[in-house]
DRENRO-708014 format. One record per residue (C-alpha): residue in one letter; x, y, z. Coordinates in steps of 0.2 Angstrom, whole numbers, padded with zeros to 4 digits, always signed. Last residue first. Layout:
<rs>
AXYZ/...
</rs>
This chain:
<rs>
X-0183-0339-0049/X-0190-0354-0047/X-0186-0366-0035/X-0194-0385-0039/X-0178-0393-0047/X-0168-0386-0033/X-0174-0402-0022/X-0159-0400-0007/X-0148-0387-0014/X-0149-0376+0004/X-0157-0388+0017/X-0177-0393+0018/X-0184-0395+0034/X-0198-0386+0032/X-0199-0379+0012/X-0199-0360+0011/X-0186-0359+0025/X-0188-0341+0033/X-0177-0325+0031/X-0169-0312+0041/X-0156-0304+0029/X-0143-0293+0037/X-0129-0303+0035/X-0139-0320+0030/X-0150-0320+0046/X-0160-0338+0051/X-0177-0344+0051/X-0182-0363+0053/X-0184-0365+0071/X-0196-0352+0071/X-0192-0331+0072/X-0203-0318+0081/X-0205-0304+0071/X-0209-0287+0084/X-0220-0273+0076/X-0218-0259+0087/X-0228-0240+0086/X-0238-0249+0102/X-0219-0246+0110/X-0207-0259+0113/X-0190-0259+0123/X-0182-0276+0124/X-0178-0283+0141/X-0191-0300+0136/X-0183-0299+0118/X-0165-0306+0124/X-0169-0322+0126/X-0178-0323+0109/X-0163-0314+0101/X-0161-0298+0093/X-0162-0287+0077/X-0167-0271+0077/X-0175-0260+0064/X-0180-0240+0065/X-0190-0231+0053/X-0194-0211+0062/X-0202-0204+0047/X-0212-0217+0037/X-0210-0235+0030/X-0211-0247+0045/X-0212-0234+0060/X-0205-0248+0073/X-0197-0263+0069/X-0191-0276+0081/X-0184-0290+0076/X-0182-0308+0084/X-0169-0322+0079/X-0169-0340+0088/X-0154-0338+0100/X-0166-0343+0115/X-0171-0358+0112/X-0188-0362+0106/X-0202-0370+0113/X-0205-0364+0132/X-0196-0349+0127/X-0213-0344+0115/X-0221-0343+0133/X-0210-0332+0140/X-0207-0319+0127/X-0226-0319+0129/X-0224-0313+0145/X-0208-0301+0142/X-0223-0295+0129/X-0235-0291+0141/X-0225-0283+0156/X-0224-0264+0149/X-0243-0261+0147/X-0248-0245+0154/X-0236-0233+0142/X-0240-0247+0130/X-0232-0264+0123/X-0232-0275+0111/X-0245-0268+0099/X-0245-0280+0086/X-0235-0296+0089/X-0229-0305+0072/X-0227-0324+0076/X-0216-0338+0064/X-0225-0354+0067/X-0217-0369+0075/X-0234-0375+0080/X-0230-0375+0102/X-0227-0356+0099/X-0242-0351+0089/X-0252-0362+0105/X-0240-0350+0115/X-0245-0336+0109/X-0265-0338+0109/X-0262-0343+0128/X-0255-0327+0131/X-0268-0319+0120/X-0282-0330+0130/X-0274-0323+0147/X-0275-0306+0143/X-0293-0306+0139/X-0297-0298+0125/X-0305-0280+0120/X-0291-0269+0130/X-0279-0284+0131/X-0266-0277+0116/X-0254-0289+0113/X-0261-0294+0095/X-0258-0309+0087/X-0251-0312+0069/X-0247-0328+0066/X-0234-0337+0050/X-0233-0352+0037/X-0219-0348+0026/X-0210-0335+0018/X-0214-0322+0032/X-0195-0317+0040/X-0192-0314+0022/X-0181-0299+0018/X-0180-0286+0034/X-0185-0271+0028/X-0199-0279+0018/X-0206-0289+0034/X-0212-0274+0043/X-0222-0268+0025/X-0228-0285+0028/X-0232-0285+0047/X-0241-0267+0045/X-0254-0272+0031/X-0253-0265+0016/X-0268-0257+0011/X-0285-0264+0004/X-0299-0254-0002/X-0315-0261+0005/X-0330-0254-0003/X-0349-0249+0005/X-0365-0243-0006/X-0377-0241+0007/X-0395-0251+0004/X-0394-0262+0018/X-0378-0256+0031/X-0387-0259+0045/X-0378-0254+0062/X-0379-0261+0081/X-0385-0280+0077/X-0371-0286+0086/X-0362-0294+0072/X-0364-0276+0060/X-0355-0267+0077/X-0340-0281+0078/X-0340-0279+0058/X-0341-0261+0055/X-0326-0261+0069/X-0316-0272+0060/X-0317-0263+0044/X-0309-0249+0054/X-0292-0259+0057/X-0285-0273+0067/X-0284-0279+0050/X-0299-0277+0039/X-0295-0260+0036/X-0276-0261+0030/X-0261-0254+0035/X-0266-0237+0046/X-0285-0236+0043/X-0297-0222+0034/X-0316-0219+0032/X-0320-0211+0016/X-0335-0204+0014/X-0345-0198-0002/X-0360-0193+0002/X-0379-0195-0001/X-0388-0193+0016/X-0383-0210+0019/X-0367-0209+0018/X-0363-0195+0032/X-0374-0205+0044/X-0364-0221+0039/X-0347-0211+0042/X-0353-0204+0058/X-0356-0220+0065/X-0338-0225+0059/X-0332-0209+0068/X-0340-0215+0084/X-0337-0234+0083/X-0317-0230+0083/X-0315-0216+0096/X-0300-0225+0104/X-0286-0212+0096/X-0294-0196+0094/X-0304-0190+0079/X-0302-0181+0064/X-0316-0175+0051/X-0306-0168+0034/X-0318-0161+0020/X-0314-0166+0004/X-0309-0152-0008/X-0293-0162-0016/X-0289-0176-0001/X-0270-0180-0008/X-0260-0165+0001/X-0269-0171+0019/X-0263-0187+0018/X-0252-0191+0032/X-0259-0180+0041/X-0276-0190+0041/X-0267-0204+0049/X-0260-0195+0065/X-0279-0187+0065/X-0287-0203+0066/X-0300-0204+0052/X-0315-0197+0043/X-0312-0191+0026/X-0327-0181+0019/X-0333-0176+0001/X-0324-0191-0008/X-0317-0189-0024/X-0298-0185-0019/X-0296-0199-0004/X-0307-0213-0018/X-0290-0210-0032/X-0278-0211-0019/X-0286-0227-0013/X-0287-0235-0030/X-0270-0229-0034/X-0264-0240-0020/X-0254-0229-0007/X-0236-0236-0006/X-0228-0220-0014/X-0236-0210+0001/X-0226-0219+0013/X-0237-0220+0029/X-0238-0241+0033/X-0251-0245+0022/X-0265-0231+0020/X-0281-0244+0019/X-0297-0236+0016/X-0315-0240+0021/X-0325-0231+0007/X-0345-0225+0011/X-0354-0222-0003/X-0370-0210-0005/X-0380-0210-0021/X-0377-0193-0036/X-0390-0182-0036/X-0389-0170-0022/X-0399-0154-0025/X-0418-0162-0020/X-0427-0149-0016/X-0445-0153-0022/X-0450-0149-0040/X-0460-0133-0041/X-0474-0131-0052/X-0478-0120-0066/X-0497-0119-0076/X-0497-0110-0093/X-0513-0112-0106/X-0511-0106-0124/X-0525-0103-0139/X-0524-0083-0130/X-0520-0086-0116/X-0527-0092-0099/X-0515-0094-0083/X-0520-0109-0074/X-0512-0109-0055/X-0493-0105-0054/X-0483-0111-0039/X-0491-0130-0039/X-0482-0140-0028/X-0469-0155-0030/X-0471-0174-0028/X-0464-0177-0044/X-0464-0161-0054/X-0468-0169-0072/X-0484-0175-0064/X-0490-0157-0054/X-0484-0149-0070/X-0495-0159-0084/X-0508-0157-0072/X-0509-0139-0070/X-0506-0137-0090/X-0518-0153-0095/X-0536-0153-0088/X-0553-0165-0087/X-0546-0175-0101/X-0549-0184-0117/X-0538-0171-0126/X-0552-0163-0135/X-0565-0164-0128/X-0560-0164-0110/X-0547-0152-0114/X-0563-0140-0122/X-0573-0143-0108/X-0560-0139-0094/X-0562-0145-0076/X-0563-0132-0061/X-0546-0127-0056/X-0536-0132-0039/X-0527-0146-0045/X-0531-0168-0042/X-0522-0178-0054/X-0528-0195-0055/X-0532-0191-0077/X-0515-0182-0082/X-0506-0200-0081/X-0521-0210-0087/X-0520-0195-0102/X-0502-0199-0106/X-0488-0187-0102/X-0475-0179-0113/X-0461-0171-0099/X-0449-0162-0112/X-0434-0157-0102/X-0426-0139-0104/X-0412-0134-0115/X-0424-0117-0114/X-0421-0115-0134/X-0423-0134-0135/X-0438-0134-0127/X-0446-0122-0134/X-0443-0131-0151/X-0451-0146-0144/X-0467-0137-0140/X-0468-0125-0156/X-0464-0140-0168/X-0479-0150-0160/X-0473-0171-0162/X-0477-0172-0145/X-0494-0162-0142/X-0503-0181-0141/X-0492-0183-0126/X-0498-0172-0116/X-0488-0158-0110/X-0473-0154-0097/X-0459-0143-0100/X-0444-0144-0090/X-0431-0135-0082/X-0436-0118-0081/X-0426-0108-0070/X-0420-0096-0083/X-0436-0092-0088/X-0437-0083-0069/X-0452-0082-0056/X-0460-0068-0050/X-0477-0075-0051/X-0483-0062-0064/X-0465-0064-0074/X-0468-0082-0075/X-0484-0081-0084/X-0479-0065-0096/X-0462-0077-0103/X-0474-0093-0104/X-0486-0086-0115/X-0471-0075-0125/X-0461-0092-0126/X-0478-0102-0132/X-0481-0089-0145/X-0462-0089-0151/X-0463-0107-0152/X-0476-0108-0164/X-0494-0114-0161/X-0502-0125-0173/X-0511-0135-0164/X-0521-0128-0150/X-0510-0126-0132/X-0511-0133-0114/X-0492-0130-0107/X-0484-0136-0089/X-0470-0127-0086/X-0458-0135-0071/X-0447-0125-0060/X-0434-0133-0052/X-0420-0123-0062/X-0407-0123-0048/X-0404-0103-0056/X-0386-0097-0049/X-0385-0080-0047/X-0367-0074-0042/X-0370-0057-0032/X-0355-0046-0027/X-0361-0032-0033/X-0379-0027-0042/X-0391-0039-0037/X-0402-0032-0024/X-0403-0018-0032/X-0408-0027-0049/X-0423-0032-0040/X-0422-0056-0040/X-0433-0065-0051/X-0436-0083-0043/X-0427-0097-0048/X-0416-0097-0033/X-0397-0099-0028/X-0391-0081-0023/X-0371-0082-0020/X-0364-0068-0010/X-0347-0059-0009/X-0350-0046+0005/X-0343-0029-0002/X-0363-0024-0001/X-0367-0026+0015/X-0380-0040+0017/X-0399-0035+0020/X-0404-0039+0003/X-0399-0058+0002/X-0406-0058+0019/X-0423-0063+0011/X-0415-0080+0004/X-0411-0087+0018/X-0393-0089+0024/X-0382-0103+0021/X-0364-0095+0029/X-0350-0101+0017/X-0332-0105+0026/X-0332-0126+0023/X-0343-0126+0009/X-0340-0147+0006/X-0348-0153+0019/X-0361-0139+0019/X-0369-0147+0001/X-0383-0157+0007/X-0388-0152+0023/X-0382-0131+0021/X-0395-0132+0006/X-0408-0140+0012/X-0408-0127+0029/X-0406-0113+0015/X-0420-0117+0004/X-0426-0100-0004/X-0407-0098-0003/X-0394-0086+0000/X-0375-0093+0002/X-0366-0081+0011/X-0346-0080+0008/X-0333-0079+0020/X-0316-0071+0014/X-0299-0082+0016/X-0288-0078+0002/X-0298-0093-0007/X-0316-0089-0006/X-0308-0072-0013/X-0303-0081-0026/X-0316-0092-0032/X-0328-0076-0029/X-0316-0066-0045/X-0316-0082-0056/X-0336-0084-0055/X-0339-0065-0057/X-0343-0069-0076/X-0353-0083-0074/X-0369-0072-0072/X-0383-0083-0075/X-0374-0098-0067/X-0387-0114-0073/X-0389-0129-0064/X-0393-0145-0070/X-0384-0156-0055/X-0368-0161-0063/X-0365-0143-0070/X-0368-0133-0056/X-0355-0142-0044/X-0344-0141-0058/X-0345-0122-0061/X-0347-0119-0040/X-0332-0129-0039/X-0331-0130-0022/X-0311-0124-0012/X-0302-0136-0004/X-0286-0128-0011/X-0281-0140-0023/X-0299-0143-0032/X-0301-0123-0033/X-0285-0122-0039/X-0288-0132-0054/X-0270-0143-0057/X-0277-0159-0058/X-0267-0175-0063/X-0275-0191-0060/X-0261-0206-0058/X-0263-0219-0067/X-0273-0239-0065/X-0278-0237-0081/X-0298-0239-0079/X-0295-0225-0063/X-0284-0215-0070/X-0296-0213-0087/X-0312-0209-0074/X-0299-0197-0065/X-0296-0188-0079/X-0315-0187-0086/X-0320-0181-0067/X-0306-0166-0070/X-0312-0164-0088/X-0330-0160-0085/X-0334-0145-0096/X-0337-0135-0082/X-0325-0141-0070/X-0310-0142-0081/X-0312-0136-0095/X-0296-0140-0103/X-0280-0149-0099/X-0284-0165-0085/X-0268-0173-0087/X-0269-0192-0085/X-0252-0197-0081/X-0244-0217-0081/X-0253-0223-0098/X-0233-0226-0105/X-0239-0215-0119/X-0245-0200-0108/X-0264-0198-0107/X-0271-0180-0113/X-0288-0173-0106/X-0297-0159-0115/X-0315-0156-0108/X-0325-0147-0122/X-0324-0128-0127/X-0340-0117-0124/X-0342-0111-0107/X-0323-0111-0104/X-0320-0098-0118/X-0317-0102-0137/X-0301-0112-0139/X-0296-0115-0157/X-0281-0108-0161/X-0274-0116-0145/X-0278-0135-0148/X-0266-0142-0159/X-0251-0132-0150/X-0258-0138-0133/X-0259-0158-0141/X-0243-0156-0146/X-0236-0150-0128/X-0245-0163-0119/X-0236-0178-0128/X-0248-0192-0135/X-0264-0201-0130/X-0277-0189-0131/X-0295-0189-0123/X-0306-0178-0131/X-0324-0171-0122/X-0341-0163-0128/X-0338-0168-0148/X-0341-0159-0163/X-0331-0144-0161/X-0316-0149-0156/X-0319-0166-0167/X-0315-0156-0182/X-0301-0146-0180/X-0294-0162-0173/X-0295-0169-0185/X-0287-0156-0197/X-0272-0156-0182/X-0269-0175-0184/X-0261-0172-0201/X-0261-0185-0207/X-0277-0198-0213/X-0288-0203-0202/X-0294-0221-0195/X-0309-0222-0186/X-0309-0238-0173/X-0320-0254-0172/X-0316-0262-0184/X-0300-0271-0178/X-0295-0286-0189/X-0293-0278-0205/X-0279-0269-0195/X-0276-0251-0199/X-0262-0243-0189/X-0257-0233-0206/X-0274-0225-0203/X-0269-0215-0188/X-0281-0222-0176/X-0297-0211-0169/X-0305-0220-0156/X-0325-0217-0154/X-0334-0216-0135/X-0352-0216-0131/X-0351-0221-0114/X-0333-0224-0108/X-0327-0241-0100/X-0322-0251-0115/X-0317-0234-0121/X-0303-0234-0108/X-0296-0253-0116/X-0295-0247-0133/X-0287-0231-0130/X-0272-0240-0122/X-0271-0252-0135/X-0272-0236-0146/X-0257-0225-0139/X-0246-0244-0137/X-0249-0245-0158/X-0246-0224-0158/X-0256-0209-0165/X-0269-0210-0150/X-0285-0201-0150/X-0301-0204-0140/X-0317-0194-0145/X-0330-0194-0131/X-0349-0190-0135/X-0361-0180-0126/X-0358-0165-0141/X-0360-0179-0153/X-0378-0181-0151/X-0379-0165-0159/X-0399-0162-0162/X-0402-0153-0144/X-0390-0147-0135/X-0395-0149-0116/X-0410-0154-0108/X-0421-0170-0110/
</rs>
């Protein structure tokens, strides 16, 4: 495969931590890591514990060490030591690893260093997410909606061949200048990544030289571009979907095999930067020349038997010599067609001397990573009630699809996520959306006040999933619970919900009044406590003194009722009443309205419900437990 070759540790994570609660923290994150050490200070020693390096002080040497020996560091100590540690040593962005540093309480995951391309920011959020923290990432690109071209590049293989005038388009993309994205694949291009390039025009890639030349332009081909058309404004990004495949006599050193290559692209117009693997057969594997190649063009080494080279049909006449010798008809053309994987053939058989080049072009495919579809629960609209599993799913995803009163609420926590809002009543639409957006290999959340399965846009999956109207097979879907409305109601009240309780909905636009009304009294007739969603609307006013009605049937009318509107966001309000006094009462659809049972009561401004039914204060205090 690509990358560096021979420095296994350059993928690797070292995770350091120079306290007891530093390394039981670092213990449970490289539980989660691939191909992660722990670095303990050797006085921690346990004989027990084998599984950690222990060092001797000072931390700096290792450090010294392990910065340029591993790809990414994870720190477990205070920011300003690890910054001190690390600033002799920094080398540019395309060469230091991913620094993250985790506070000692394991509430922060900063990310520090590289970023995007050296993959600190998903590093941070990986850590947040086995703690349970809060991801800190302080890339403007992330904080102002902008793509991380370096990142974007990096998780799919790419290569920036002029990373130079990265910082300088990431600002103007920034203060508002449109950018055009050239492609030889425009149309895939704009499918797969548009979402996320909100202000980019995708353009093919012959209009690259018709563009004025203070238009900030990205070029995203593996073909060899005229130096005119390059000069500028130009970032060249090389997808590397080109595949070499080489025939060669033994012995052959790299050098040849580069030079061969080198004069075969350059006859087609195409780039050695956008090599991104070589093919061969296998009985060419342990060739010094091939595999050093390789490692030169951090390109993949495809080795391929001769049943996989033998069904390959290619355009040249069958070659004596690879028949002899290798047991088949051909190897370069159908070493490439293989490796390519349903690609084409760009380059036919180019002879040299001892050395045979064929290329091939891999089909379009920039989107690696599978689709997933998050329904999301924003409890009642404070932004400290947000689980950090939600917050965590809001900043990765691609698109957040949602009410726009909800999507306000969190628009500072949607990092470069596009934001899709809909109107109130438009529930199978955006959810529709949400499974088309998936399944072409996004990350969607879909959001709910309180939480998704109540009243909320998991509901919705399942009334469409029951009627046979979607299919979620094969889609990668997650609930992520909030708090529901009736308990962040009941926090500002004490506990109205200690026992058995209802929740019933007032709203009749998908049932019945009459089976709601009935619902309510049956609640009623049990002695249960009853929360009422939606209690009223501007064109339903006479639906809750209706319910009123029917509860009053079973309970006086002192038993105690609150009304709370805006539970936990701007505009909170609480009110406490009676049952006789609840059919007159002002409600809005922004209500929730707690209907007491014969055995809640108010303590000053505590409502609360009996645990134990008809139990008195000091009646069986053996079994409270405080």
């Amino acid at each position: 495969m690509g990358g560096i070759k021979g420095d296994s540790q350059a993928r690797k994570t070292a995770i350091i931590a120079v306290t007891s609660h530093g390394a039981r923290l670092a213990r449970v994150v490289a539980t989660q890591l691939e191909e992660a050490d722990i670095f303990l200070p050797a006085r921690l020693q346990d004989e027990k514990e084998n599984n950690a390096i222990y060092y001797q002080p000072p931390l700096s040497s290792l450090v010294l060490n392990l910065f340029s020996s591993y790809g990414k560091l994870v720190f477990f100590c205070a920011l300003g030591a690890v910054v001190r540690m690390i600033a002799p040593l920094l080398r540019g962005k395309a060469d230091d690893p991913a620094v993250v540093v985790v506070d000692e309480r394991g509430w922060n995951v900063i990310s520090l260093l590289s970023g995007h391309a050296g993959g600190a920011n998903r590093l941070a959020i990986q850590v947040a997410e086995v703690l349970g923290a809060n991801p800190v990432i302080t890339t403007a690109s992330d904080l102002h909606g902008v793509p991380a071209l370096d990142e974007l590049c990096r998780e799919r293989g790419w290569r920036i061949e002029n990373p130079r005038l990265l910082a300088s388009l990431t600002t103007a993309v920034m203060e508002g200048e449109e950018v055009a994205v050239c492609s030889d694949a425009a149309a895939e291009l704009e499918e797969v990544l548009g979402v996320n390039f909100r202000g980019f025009r995708f353009l093919p890639l012959e209009d690259l030289a018709q563009l004025p030349r203070e238009t900030w332009k990205v070029a995203i081909t593996d073909r060899l571009l005229p130096e005119v058309v390059l000069s500028g404004k130009v970032l060249l990004i090389r997808p590397r979907r080109l595949v070499a495949g080489l025939g060669f006599h033994r012995g052959i050193g790299p050098n040849k095999l580069w030079e061969c290559l080198e004069r075969a692209l350059a006859m087609a117009g195409l780039s050695m930067n956008g090599v991104g693997a070589l093919a061969t057969i296998d009985t060419k594997g342990k060739e010094r020349g091939i595999r050093e190649l390789s490692e030169r063009l951090e390109a993949e080494l495809v080795l391929l038997s001769a049943q996989e080279l033998e069904g390959i049909t290619v355009p040249s006449p069958p070659s004596e010599h690879a028949r002899k010798w290798a047991k088949v008809p051909g190897v370069c053309e159908q070493a490439a067609l293989a490796a390519a994987r349903g690609g084409r053939l760009l380059v036919r058989k180019s002879r040299f001397e001892g050395v045979t080049v064929a290329v091939a072009e891999r089909p379009w495919s920039p989107g690696t990573e599978r689709g997933k579809l998050s329904l999301v629960g924003l409890g009642p609209g404070d932004p400290d009630l947000l689980p950090p599993r939600a917050r965590r799913a809001l900043f990765r995803s691609d698109v957040v699809i949602g009410y726009s009163g909800y999507l306000q609420r969190v628009s500072g926590l949607l990092g470069s996520a596009e934001s899709r809002p809909y109107g109130m009543g438009q529930e199978a639409p955006r959810l529709l959306e949400a499974i088309s957006l998936a399944r072409r290999g996004k990350k969607v959340c879909l959001v709910s006040g309180g939480d998704p399965g109540i009243y909320g846009m998991a509901a919705v999956l399942g009334d469409l999933l029951l009627s046979g109207q979607v299919d979620i097979r094969g889609l990668d879907v997650e609930i992520i619970p909030g708090i529901p409305a009736h308990c962040a109601a009941a926090s500002l009240l004490g506990s109205p919900l200690a026992c058995d309780f209802a929740v019933i909905s007032l709203s009749d636009h998908l049932v019945e009044k009459e089976r709601i009304l009935a619902r309510v009294e049956a609640c009623a007739a049990s002695d249960l406590v009853i929360v009422l969603y939606n209690p009223a609307s501007s064109v339903r006013r006479r639906i809750l003194s209706e319910a009123a009605e029917s509860i009053l049937k079973y309970r006086p009318p002192d038993v105690p009722v609150a009304l709370v509107r805006n539970a936990w966001r701007e505009g909170e309000s609480v009110r406490i009443t009676t049952l006789g006094e609840l059919g007159e009462t002002e409600a809005d659809m922004h209500t929730l309205v707690l209907v007491g049972n014969s055995e809640t009561g108010l303590a000053g401004n505590w409502m609360a419900t009996r645990r134990g039914y008809g139990r008195r204060e000091g009646v069986e205090r053996s079994e409270v437990v405080l």
